[in-house]
C-alpha positions as CSV (number, residue, x, y, z in Angstrom):
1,X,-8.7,31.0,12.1
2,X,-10.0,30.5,15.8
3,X,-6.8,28.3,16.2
4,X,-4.2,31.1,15.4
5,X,-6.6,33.6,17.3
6,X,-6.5,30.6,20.6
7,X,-2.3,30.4,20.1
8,X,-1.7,33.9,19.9
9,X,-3.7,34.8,22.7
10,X,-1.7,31.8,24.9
11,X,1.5,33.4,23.8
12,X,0.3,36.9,25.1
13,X,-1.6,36.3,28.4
14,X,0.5,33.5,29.4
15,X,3.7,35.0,30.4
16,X,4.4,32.2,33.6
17,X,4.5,29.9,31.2
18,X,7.2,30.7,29.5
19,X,9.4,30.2,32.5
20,X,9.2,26.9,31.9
21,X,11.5,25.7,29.6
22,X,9.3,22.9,28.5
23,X,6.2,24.8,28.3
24,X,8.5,27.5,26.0
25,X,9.8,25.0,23.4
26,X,6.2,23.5,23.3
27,X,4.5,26.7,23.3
28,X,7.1,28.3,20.7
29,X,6.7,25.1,18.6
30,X,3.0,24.8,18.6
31,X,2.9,29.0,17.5
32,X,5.2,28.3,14.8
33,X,3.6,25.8,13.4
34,X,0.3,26.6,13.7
35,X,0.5,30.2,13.1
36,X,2.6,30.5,10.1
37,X,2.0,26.6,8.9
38,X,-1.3,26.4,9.4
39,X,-2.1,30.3,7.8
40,X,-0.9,29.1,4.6
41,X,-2.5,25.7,4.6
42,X,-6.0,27.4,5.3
43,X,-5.6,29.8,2.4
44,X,-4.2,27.4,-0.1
45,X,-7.4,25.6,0.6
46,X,-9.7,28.2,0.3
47,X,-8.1,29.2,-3.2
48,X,-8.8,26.0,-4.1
49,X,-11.7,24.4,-2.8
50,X,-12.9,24.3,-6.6
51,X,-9.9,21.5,-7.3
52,X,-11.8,18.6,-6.4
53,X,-13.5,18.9,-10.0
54,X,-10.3,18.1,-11.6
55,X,-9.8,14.7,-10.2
56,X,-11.6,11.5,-10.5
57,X,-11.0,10.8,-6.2
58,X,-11.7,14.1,-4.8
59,X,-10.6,13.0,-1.2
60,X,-8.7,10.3,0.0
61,X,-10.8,7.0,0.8
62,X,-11.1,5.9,4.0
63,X,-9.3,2.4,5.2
64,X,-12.2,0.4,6.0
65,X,-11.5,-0.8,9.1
66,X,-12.2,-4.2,9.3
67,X,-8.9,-4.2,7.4
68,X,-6.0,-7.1,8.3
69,X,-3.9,-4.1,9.0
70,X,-6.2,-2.5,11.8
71,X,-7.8,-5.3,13.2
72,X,-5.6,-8.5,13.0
73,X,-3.3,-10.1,15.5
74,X,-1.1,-12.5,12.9
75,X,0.0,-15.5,14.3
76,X,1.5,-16.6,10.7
77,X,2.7,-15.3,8.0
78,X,1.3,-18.2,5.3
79,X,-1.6,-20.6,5.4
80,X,-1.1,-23.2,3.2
81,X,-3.9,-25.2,2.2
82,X,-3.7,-28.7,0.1
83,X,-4.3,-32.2,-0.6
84,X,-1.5,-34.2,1.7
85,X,-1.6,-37.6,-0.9
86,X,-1.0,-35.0,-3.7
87,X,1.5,-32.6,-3.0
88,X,2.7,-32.9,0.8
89,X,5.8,-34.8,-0.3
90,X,7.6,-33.3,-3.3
91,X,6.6,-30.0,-4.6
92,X,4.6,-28.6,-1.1
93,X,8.4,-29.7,0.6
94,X,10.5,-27.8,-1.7
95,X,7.9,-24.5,-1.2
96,X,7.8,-25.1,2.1
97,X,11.9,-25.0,2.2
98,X,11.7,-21.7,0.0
99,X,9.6,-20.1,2.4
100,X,12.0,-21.2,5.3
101,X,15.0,-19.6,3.2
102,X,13.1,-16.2,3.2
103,X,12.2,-16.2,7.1
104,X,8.4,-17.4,6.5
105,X,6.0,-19.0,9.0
106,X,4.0,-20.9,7.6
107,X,1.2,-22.6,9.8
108,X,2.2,-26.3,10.1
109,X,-1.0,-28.9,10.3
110,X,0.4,-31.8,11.7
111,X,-1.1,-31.7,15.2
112,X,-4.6,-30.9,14.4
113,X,-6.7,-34.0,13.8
114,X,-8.9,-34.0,10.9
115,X,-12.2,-34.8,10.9
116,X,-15.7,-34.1,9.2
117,X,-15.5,-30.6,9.7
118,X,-12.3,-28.0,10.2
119,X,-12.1,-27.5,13.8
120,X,-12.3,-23.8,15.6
121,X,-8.1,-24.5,15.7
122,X,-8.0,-24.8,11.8
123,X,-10.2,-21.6,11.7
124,X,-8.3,-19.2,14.0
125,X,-4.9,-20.6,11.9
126,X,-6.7,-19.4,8.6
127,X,-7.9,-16.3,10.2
128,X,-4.9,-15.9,11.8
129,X,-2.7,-15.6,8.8
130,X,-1.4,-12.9,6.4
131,X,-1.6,-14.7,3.2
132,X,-3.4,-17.9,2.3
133,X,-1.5,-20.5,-0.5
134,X,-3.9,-23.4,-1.9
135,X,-2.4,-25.8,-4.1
136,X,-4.7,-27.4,-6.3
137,X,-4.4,-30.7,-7.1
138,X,-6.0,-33.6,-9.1
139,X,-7.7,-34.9,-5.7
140,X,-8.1,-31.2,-3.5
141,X,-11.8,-31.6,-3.9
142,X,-11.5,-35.3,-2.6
143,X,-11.5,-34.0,0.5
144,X,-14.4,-31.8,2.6
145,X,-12.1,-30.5,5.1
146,X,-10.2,-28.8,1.7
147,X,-13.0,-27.4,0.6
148,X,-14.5,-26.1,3.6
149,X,-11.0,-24.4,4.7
150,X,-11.4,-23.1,0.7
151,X,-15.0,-21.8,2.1
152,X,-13.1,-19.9,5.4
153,X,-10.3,-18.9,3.2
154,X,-12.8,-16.5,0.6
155,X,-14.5,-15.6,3.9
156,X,-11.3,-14.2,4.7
157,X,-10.4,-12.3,1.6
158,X,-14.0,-11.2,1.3
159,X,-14.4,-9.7,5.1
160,X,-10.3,-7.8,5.7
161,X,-8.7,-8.4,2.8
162,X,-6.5,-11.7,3.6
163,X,-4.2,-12.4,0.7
164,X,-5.2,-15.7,-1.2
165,X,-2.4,-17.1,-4.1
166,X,-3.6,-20.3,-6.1
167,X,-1.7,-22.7,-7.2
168,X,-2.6,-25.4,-9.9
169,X,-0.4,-28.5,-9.8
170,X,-0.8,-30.5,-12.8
171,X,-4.5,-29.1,-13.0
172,X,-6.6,-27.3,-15.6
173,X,-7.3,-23.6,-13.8
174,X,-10.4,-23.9,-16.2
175,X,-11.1,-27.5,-14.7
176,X,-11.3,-25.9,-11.2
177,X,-13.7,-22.9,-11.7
178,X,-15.9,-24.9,-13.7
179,X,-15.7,-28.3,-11.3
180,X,-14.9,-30.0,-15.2
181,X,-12.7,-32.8,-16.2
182,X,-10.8,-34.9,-13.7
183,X,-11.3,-32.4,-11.1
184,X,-15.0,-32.1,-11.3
185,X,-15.4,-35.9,-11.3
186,X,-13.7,-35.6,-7.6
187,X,-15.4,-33.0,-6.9
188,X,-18.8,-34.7,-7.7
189,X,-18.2,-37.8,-5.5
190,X,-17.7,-35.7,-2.8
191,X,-20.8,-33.6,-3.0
192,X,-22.6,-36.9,-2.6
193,X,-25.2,-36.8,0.2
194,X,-24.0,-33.7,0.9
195,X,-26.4,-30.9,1.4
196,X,-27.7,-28.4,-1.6
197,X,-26.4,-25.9,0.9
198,X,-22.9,-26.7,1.5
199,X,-22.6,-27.7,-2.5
200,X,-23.4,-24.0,-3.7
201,X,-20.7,-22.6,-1.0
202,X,-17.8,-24.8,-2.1
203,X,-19.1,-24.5,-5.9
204,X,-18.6,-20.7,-5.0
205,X,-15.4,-21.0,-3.4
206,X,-13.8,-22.8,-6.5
207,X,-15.2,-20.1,-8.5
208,X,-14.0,-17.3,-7.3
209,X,-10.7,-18.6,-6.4
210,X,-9.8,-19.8,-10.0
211,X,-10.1,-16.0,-11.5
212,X,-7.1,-15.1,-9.4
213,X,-4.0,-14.7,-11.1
214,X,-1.7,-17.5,-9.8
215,X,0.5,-19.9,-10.9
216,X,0.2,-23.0,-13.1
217,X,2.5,-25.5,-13.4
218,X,2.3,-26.3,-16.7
219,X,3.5,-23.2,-17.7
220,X,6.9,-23.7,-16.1
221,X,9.4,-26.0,-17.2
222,X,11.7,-25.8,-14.3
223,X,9.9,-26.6,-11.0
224,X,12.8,-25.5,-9.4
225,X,12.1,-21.9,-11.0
226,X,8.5,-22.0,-10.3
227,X,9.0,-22.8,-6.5
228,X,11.6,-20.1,-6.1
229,X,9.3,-17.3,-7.9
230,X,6.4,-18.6,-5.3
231,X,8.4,-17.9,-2.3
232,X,10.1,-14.7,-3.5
233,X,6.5,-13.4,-4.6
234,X,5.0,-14.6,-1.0
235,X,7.9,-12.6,0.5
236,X,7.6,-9.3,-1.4
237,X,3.7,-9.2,-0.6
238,X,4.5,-9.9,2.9
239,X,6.7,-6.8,2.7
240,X,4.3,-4.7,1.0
241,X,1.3,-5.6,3.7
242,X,4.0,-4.6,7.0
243,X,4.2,-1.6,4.9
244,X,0.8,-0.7,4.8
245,X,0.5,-1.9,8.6
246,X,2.4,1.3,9.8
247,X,1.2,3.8,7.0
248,X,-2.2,5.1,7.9
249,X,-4.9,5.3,5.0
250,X,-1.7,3.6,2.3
251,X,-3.9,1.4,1.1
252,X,-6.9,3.5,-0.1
253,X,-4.5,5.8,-1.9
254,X,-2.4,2.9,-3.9
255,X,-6.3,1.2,-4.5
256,X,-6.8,4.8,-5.7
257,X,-3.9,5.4,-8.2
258,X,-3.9,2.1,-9.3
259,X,-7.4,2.8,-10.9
260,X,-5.9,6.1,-12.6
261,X,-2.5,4.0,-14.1
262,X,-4.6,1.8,-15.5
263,X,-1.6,-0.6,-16.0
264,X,-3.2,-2.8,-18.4
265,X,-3.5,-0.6,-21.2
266,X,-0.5,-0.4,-23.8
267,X,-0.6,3.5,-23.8
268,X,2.3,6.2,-22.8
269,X,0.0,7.6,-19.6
270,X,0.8,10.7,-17.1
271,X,-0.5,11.2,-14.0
272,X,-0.7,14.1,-11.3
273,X,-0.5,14.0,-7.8
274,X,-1.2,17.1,-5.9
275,X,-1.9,18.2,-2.5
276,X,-0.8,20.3,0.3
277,X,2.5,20.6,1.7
278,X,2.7,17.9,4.5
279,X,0.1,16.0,3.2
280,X,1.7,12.7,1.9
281,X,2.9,13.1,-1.3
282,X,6.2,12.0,-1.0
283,X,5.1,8.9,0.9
284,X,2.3,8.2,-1.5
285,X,5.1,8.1,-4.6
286,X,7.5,6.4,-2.7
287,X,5.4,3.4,-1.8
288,X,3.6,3.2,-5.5
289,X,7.4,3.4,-6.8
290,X,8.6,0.0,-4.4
291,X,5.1,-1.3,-5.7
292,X,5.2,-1.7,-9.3
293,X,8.9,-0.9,-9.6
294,X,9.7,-4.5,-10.7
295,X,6.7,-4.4,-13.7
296,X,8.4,-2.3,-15.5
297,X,12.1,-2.7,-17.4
298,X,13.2,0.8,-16.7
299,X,12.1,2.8,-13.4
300,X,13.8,5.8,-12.0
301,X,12.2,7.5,-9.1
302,X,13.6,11.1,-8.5
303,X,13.0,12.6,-4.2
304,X,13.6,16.3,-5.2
305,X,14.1,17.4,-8.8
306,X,15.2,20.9,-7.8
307,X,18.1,19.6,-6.2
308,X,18.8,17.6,-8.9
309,X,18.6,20.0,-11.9
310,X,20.5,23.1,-11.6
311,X,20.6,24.0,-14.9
312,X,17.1,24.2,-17.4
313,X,19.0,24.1,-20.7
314,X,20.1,20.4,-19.7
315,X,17.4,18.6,-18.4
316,X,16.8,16.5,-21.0
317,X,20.7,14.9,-21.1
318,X,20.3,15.1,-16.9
319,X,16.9,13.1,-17.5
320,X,17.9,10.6,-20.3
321,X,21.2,9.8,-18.5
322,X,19.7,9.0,-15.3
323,X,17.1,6.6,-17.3
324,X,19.9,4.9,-19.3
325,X,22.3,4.2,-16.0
326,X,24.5,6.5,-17.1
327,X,25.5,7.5,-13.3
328,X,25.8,11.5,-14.1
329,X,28.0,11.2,-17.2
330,X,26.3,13.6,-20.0
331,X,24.5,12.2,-22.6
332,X,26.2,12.8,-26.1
333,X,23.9,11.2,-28.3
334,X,20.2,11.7,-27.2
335,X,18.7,10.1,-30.6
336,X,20.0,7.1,-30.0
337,X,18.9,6.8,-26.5
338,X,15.5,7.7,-27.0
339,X,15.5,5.4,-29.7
340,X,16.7,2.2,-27.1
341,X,13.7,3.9,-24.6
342,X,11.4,3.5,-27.5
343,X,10.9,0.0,-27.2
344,X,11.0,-0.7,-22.7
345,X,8.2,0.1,-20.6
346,X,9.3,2.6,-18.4
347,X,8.3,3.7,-15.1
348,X,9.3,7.2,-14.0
349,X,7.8,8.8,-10.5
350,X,9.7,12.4,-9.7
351,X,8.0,14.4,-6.3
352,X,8.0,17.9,-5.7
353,X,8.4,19.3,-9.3
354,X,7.6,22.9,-8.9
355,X,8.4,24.2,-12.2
356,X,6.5,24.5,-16.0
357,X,10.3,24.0,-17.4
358,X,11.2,20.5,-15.1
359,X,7.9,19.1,-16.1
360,X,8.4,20.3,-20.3
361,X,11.8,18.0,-20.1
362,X,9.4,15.0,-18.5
363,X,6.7,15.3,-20.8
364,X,8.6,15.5,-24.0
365,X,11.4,12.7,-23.0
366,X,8.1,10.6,-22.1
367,X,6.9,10.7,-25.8
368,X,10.1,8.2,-26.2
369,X,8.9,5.8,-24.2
370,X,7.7,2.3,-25.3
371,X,4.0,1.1,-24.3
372,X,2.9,0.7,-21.1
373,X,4.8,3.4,-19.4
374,X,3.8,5.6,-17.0
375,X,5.2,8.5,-15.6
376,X,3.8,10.2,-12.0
377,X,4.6,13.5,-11.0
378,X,3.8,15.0,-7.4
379,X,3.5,18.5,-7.0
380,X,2.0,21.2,-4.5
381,X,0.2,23.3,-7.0
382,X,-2.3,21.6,-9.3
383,X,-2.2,24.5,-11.9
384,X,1.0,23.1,-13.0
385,X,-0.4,19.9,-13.7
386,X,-3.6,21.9,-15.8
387,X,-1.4,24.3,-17.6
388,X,0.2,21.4,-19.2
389,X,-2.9,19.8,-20.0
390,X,-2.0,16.3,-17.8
391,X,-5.7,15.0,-17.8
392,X,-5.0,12.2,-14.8
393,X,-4.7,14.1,-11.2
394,X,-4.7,12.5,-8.2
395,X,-5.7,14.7,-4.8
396,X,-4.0,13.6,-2.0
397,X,-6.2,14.9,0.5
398,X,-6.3,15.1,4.3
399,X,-7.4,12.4,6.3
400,X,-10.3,11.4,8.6
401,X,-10.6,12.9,11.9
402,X,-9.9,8.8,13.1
403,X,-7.1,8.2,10.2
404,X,-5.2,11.4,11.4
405,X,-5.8,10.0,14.9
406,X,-4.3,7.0,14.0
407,X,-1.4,8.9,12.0
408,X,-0.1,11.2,15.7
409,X,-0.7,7.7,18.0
410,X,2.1,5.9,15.7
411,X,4.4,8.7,16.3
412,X,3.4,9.0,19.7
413,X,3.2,5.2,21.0
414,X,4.0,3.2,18.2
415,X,0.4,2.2,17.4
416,X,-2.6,2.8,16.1
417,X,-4.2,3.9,19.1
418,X,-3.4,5.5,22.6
419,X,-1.5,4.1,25.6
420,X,-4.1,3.3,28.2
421,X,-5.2,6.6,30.3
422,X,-3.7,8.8,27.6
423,X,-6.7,9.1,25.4
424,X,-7.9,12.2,26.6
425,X,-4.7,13.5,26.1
426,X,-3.9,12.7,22.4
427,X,-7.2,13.6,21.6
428,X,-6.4,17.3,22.8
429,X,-3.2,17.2,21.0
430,X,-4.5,16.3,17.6
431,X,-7.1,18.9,18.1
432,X,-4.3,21.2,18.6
433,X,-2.3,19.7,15.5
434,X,-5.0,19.7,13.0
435,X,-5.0,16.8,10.5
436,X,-2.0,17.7,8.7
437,X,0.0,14.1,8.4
438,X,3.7,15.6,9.0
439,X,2.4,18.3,11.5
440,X,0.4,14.7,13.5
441,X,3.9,12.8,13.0
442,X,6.0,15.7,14.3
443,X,3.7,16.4,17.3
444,X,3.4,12.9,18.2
445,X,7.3,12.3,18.2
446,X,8.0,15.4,20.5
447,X,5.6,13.5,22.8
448,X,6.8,10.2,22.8
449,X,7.9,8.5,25.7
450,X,6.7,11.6,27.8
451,X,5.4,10.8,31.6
452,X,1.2,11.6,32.1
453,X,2.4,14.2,34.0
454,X,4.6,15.9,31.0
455,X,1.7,15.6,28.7
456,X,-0.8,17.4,30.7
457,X,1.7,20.2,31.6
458,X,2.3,20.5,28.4
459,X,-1.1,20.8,27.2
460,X,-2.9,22.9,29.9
461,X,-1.9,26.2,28.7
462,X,-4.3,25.7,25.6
């Protein structure tokens, strides 16, 4: 409460101030918020300090922050890594044109003279890049400068996270991670005279990278297909990683969720998501709907169910006519499209549900749905979620003191961190702000392209 107390003594002994037009709205703004806002935010907290028993991920974890999204400068989107003699003039080509199509860069080799050993250049490329492609061939692990960019590649994924998609051209996946068949007798003239050391790394490397989920080419009949699918799949993971570039502490909260979907299992699952108001809610459903949206053969994510359903004796048409494409018309038959919903896996994520009644319609309609489907509702109070028994909850909690840091600079400057000599400044802001993520992204946008000078007028009187 000391921050209320601190604001409404400003607004009391501070009369000058409010001369200032500037210092008013600020002042005003700041009181608002932080009286009213922040009063309520503090007591729904302390009436429910006992939630974090009720979900698996008590408080959001932190983005570790070696991450590729915190710490790297990308100079490319895709690092491909192959076998030239194999691949470099048929199917790499026609990838390589598909990434083109879809705006790509891809890091092109052919100025970099190889050697015995990748070169510091080759290194900072790999390092240097989003998302690392190998295409494995008959004769990859012919050559040492392969396998030790293979070696800097898992380094990669291992240390921030770099994004790593095999591909097996006309080779056994089975063949790769056990060094077996033609593969391994390539492989095994190449570790001759080589050192026990440098062996166990690359035997490693093949390892781990052949228990990724990639693609095989044996499984497709069209190349043409398999080559568009690539670069389409490239592109969509290139979206999802900008995405998480700009939202603060994202990724911790999809790794998060993902573990409570459980997306392998066959089963009709549904999942909570609660937390205060202004805490990310809406942006955590919103980026978990663009996520797996496209695993699923019916999704239908709803922004504001009270806005949508005026009238509780027909949710259940309202709902099954939205999930059927039926573009507001009114459901006359609603056996016969439950039965149709019985056998797709459907996805359904609806934020700020606020009523037992809206989440009675989900929860029965949902019993219709075929295996695999999951349905996510967000709401503000958890007992909503309890008094219908949902036994997967999800708190979104406030972040770090650094994340929420991070959260007001990218309002503020368009970054993760301060303009230079503004530091000091921010810092007093966020103090003043709390860690509240839409009070941080409000704050920081009413300060954006501010002079010094502004700020620290501004700021003073508190």
């Amino acid at each position: 409460m000391s921050l209320i107390c601190s604001i409404i003594l400003s607004l009391s002994s501070n009369h000058q101030i409010l001369m200032d037009s500037s210092s008013f709205f600020i002042t005003i703004f700041v009181a608002v918020v932080g009286f009213f806002e922040l009063y309520r935010i503090l007591r729904f907290e302390q009436e429910n300090k006992e939630d974090d028993i009720f979900s698996p991920f008590s408080s959001s974890s932190s983005l570790c922050l070696s991450s590729p999204s915190l710490s790297q400068n990308w100079t490319h989107d895709v690092f491909p890594s192959f076998r030239g003699e194999d691949v470099r003039k048929d199917f790499l080509s026609h990838v390589q044109k598909g990434f083109e199509r879809k705006g790509i860069r891809q890091f092109n080799d052919h100025e970099i003279e190889r050697g015995e050993s990748i070169s510091s250049q080759l290194v900072r490329a790999i390092r240097g890049s989003r998302i690392a492609v190998v295409f494995f061939s008959r004769n990859y692990a012919s050559s040492k400068w392969c396998l030790d960019e293979l070696v800097e590649i898992m380094k990669c994924r291992r240390e921030f996270g770099q994004i790593v998609i095999a591909i097996f051209y006309k080779v056994e996946p089975c063949d790769v991670r056990k060094q077996t068949g033609d593969f391994g007798k390539v492989f095994r003239k190449t570790c001759v005279g080589k050192t026990k050391e440098e062996v166990r790394r690359w035997r490693v490397a093949l390892t781990q990278v052949a228990t990724i989920a990639g693609y095989h080419s044996n499984n497709w009949d069209n190349e043409a297909a398999m080559v568009e699918n690539i670069a389409t799949n490239v592109s969509k993971k290139l979206t999802q990683a900008t995405e998480f570039n700009d939202l603060v502490g994202m990724r911790a909260h999809m790794e998060n969720m993902r573990q409570l979907l459980c997306l392998h299992l066959d089963e009709v699952r549904m999942i909570g998501i609660w937390g205060l108001p202004g805490s990310g809610k809406s942006t955590v459903t919103r980026l978990l709907f663009n996520q797996l949206s496209q695993r699923f053969d019916v999704s239908l994510y709803i922004k504001d169910i009270k806005a949508l359903y005026t009238r509780p004796a027909c949710y259940d048409a309202e709902f099954m006519s939205l999930l059927t494409d039926q573009h507001g018309n009114q459901v006359f038959n609603l056996g016969v499209e439950r039965e149709r919903l019985k056998h797709k896996k459907v996805l359904v994520v609806i934020d700020n549900v606020d009523m037992s009644v809206q989440l009675d319609a989900m929860m029965k309609e949902s019993q219709w749905f075929g295996p695999g489907s999951r349905v996510v509702i967000a709401v503000q109070d958890r007992n909503v979620l309890e008094a219908h028994r949902i036994g997967y909850i999800y708190r979104v909690a406030l972040p770090p003191d650094y994340e929420a840091f991070q959260i007001f600079c990218m309002a503020a400057f368009g970054q993760k961190f301060p303009k230079e000599g503004f530091e000091d400044l921010a810092r007093k802001v966020c103090d003043i702000a709390g860690r509240l993520p839409l009070r941080l992204k409000v704050m920081g946008s009413y300060f954006r392209g501010m002079s010094k000078q502004e700020w620290i007028d501004l700021i003073d009187p508190f």
